[in-house]
C-alpha positions as CSV (number, residue, x, y, z in Angstrom):
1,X,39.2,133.8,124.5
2,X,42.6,135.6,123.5
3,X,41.4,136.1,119.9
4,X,38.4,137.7,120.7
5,X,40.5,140.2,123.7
6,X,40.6,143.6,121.9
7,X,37.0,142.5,120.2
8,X,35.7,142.2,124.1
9,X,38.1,145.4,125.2
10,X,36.3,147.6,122.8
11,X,33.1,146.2,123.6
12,X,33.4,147.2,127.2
13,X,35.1,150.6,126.2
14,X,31.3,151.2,124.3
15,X,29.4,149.7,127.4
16,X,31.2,152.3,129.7
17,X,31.1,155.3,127.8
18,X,27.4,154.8,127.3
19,X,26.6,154.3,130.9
20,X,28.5,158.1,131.7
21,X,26.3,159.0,128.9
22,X,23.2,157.6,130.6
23,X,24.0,159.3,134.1
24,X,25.6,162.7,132.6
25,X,23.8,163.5,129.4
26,X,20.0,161.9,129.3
27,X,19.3,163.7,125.9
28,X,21.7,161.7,124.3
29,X,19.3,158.7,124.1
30,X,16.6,160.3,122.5
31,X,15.1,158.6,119.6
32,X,15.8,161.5,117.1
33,X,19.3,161.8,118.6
34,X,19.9,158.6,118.2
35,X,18.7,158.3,114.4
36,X,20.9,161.4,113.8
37,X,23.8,159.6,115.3
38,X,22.8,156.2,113.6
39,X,22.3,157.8,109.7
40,X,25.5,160.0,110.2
41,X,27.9,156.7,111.1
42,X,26.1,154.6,108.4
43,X,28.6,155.6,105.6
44,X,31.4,154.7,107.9
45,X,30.0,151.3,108.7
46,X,29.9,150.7,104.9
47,X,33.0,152.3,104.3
48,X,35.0,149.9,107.0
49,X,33.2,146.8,105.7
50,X,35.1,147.7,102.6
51,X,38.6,148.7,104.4
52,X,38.9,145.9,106.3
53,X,39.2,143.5,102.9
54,X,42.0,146.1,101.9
55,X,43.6,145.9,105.5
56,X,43.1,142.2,105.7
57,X,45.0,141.8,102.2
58,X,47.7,143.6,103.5
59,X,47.0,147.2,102.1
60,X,45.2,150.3,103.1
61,X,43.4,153.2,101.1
62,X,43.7,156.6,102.4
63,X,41.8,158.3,99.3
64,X,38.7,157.5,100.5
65,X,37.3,160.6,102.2
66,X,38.4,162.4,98.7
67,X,36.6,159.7,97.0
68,X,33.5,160.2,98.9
69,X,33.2,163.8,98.1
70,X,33.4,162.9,94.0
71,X,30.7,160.4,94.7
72,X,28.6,162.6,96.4
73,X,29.3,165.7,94.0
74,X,28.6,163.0,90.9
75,X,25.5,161.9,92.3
76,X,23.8,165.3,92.9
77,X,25.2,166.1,89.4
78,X,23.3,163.3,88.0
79,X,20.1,163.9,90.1
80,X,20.3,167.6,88.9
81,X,20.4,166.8,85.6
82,X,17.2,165.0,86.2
83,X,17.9,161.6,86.7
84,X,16.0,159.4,88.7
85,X,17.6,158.2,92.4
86,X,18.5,154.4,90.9
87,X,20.8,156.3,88.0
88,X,22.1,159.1,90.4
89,X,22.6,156.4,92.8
90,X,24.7,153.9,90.7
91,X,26.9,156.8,88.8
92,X,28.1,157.5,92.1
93,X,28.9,153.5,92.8
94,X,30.4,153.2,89.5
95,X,32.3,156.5,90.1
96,X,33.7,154.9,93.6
97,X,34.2,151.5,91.6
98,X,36.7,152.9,88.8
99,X,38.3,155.1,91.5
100,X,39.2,151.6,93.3
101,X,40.0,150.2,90.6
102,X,42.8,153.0,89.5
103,X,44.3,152.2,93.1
104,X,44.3,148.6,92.8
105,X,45.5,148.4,89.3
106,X,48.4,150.5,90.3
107,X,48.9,148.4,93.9
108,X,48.3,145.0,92.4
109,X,50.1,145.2,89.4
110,X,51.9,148.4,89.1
111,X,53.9,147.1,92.2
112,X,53.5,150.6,93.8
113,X,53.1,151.0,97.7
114,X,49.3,151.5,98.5
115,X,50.3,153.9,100.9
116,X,51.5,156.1,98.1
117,X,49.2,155.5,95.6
118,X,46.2,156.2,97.3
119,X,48.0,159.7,98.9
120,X,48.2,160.5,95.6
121,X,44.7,159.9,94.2
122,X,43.2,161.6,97.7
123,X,45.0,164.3,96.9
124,X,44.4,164.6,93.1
125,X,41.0,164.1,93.5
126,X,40.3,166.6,96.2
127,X,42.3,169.1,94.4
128,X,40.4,168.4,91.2
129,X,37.2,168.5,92.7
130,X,37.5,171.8,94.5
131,X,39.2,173.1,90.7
132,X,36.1,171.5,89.2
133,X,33.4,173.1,91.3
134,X,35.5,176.0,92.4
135,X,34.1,175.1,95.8
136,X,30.7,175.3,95.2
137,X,28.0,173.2,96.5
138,X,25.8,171.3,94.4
139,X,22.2,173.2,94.8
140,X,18.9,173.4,93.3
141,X,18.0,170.1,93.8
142,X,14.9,167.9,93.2
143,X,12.9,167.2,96.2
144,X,12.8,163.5,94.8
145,X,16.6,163.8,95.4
146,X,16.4,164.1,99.1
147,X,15.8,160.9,101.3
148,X,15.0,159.6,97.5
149,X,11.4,160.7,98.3
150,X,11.0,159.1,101.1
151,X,9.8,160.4,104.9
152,X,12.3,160.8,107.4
153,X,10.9,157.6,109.3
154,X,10.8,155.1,106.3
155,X,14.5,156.2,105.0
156,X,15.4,155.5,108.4
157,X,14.6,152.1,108.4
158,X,15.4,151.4,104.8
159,X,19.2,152.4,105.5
160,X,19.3,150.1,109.3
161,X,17.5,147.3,106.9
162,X,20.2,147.5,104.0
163,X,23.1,148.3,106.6
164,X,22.3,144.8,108.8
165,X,21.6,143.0,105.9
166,X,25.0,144.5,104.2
167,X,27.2,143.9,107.6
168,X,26.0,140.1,108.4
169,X,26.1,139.2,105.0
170,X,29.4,140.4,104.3
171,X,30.9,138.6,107.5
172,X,29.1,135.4,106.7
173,X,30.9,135.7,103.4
174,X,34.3,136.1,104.2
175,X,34.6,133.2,106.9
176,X,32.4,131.2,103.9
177,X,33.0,131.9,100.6
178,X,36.2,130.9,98.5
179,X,36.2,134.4,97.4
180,X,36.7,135.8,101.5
181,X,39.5,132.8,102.3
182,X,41.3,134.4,99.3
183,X,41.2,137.7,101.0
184,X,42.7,136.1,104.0
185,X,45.3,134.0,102.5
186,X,46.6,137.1,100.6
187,X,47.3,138.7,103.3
188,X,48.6,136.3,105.4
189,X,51.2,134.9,103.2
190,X,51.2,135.9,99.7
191,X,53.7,133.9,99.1
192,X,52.0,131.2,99.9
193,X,48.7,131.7,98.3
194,X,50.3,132.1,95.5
195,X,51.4,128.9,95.6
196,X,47.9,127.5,96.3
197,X,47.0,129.0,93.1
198,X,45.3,131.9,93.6
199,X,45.8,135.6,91.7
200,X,46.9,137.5,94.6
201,X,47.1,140.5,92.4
202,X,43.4,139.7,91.2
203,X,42.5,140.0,94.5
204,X,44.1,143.2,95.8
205,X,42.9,144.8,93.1
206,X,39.4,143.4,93.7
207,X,38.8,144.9,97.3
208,X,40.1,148.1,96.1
209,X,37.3,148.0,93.7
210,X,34.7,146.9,96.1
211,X,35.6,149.9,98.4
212,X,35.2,151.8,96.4
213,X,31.7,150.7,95.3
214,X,30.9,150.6,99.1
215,X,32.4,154.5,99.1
216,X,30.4,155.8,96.4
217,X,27.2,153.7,98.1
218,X,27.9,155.3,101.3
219,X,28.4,158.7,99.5
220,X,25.2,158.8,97.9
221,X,23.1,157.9,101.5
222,X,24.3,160.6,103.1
223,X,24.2,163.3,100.6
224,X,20.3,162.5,100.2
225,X,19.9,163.3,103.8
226,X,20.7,167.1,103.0
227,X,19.0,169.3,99.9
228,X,22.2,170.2,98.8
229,X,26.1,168.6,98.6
230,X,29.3,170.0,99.7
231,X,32.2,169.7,97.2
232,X,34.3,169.3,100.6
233,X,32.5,166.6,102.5
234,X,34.5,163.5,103.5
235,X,37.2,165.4,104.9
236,X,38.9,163.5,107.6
237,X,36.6,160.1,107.1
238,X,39.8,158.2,105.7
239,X,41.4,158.1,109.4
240,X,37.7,157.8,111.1
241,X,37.3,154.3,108.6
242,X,40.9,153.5,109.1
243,X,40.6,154.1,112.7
244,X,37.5,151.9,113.5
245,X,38.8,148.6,111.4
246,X,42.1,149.1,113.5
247,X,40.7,149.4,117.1
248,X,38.3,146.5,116.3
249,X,41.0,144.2,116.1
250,X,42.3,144.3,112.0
251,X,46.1,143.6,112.1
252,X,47.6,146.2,110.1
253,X,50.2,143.9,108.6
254,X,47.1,141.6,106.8
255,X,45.3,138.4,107.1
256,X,43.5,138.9,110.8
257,X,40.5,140.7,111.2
258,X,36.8,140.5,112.1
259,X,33.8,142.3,110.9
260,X,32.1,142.0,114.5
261,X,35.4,144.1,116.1
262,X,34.6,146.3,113.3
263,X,31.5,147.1,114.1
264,X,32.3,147.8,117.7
265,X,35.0,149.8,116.3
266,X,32.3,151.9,113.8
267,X,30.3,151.9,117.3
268,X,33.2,153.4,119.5
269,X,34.4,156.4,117.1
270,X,30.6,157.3,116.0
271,X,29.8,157.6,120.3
272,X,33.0,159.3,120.7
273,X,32.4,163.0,118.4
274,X,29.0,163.5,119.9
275,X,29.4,162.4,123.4
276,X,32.8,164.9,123.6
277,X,30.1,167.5,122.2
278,X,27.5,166.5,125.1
279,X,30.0,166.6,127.9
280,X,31.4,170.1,126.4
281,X,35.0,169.3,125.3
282,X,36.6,170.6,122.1
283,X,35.2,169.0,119.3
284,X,38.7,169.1,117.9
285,X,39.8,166.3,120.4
286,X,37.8,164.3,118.4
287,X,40.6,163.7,115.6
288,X,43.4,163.7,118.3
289,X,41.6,161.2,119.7
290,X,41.5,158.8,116.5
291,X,45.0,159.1,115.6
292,X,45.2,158.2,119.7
293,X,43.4,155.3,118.9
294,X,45.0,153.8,115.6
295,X,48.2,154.3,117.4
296,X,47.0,152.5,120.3
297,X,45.9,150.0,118.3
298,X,49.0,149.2,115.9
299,X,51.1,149.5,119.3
300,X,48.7,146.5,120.6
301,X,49.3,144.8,117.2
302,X,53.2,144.8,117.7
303,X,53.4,143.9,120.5
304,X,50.9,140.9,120.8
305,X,52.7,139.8,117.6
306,X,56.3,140.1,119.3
307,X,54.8,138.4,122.5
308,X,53.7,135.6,120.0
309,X,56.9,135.1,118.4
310,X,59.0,135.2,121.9
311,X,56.4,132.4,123.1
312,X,57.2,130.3,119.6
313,X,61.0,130.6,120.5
314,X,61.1,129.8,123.9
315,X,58.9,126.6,123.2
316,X,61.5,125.8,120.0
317,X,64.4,126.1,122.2
């Protein structure tokens, strides 16, 4: 039961806030509403499935959101240029894919803080990209582009298919595959794994890599809701991602997390923006109230580690 507290915490945080929901704002549960709401989060819910391997190794990737806006430029670049959605759709994976792999190159084996190489790329990236386009929006579309030709309905239920499918599988495979035990070993004790024999570095740099995938994947599905792309989008969605892994339980400091307190997490910073709209508060709260959160959250962290080590010592001595 304690290792599943904050999981349950959040989970009632998201029961509560719908039920004022419910008996304040009755449009909020509107089937279109609620696809809105569902299609707009589903980037971050692909996004955190990635951060949490990179938290849970012991690192974090703040480039993201500028990442997201390259992938999403690149792919209505490619789908300009005439190509059809499953080219558009993996230059932008590939585009996320190399950008994770500069980070984690440069964290696993350049030795550099991840911290600071991933301020550095966010901000190289977005300043690049705004030089590149000169802020322009990618325009003049084709209408096989948007929704990749599907109706609203069907690409609706293609994206909650691949999302599910994407979120169970990738919990089922790091509680059972070699490959997500790695990921936890790392960051528990490098030390120690490396000892066991496996390539820490190898595997830093491999979540890096497969956030990036997921970034350029999550990119490309919501700039084919709109018929054209901002050069700016993603701004911000590096704390939003960060934010949700952290409140759903993800210890900062590696090797403990869960992709179920994730998803509440996804589920509890997606309600938030809207429902603040709803009730007619600021919608600039909204990012107050995520750096709230990931402070609350580290805070917990600390001291629920500190608690644990005061119990360890008392029971030594």
């Amino acid at each position: 039961m304690k290792r599943h507290t904050q999981e349950i915490a959040i989970a009632a945080a998201n029961v509560v806030l719908l039920l004022v929901l419910a008996f304040t704002v009755h449009r909020f549960f509107t089937a279109e509403n609620l696809a809105d709401l569902f299609l707009a989060n589903t980037p971050v819910m692909l996004m955190a499935l990635g951060m949490t391997a990179v938290i849970l190794t012991a690192q974090i990737d703040i480039s993201v959101g500028s990442i997201f806006a390259l992938c999403s430029v690149v792919a209505g670049i490619a789908a300009k240029a005439g190509a059809p959605a499953p080219v558009f759709l993996l230059a932008a994976i590939v585009t996320g894919a190399a950008c994770g792999a500069l980070n984690g190159a440069l964290t696993a084996w350049g030795r550099i803080p991840s911290i600071v190489v991933t301020l550095a790329v966010m901000v190289a990236l977005r300043d690049g990209l705004r030089w590149g386009t000169q802020g322009a929006w990618v325009g003049g579309l084709p209408t096989s582009f948007v929704r990749f030709g599907m109706d609203s309905q069907t690409y609706t239920t293609v994206v909650l298919i691949l999302t599910v499918v994407m979120t169970v599988g990738f919990a089922w495979a790091l509680r059972n595959l070699r490959a997500g035990r790695m990921i936890f070993a790392t960051g528990s004790n490098a030390a120690a794994a490396q000892q066991m024999g496996i390539n820490t570095p190898r595997v830093v740099f491999s979540v890096f890599v497969l956030l990036g995938a997921l970034t350029g994947l999550a990119a490309t599905l919501n700039a084919v809701r709109f018929q054209q792309v901002p050069s700016n989008s993603g701004m911000g969605m590096e704390l939003k991602v960060i934010a949700a892994v952290a409140v759903g339980g993800a210890a900062i400091t590696g090797g403990s997390a869960t992709i179920t307190g994730t998803v509440l997490g996804v589920i509890l910073l997606g309600i938030i923006g809207p429902a603040l709209t709803f009730l007619g508060v600021s919608a600039y709260w909204e990012k107050a109230l995520q750096g709230a959160i990931i402070l609350v959250a580290v805070s917990f962290h600390a001291l629920s580690k500190h608690r644990r080590k005061r119990t360890a010592e008392v029971a030594i001595g």
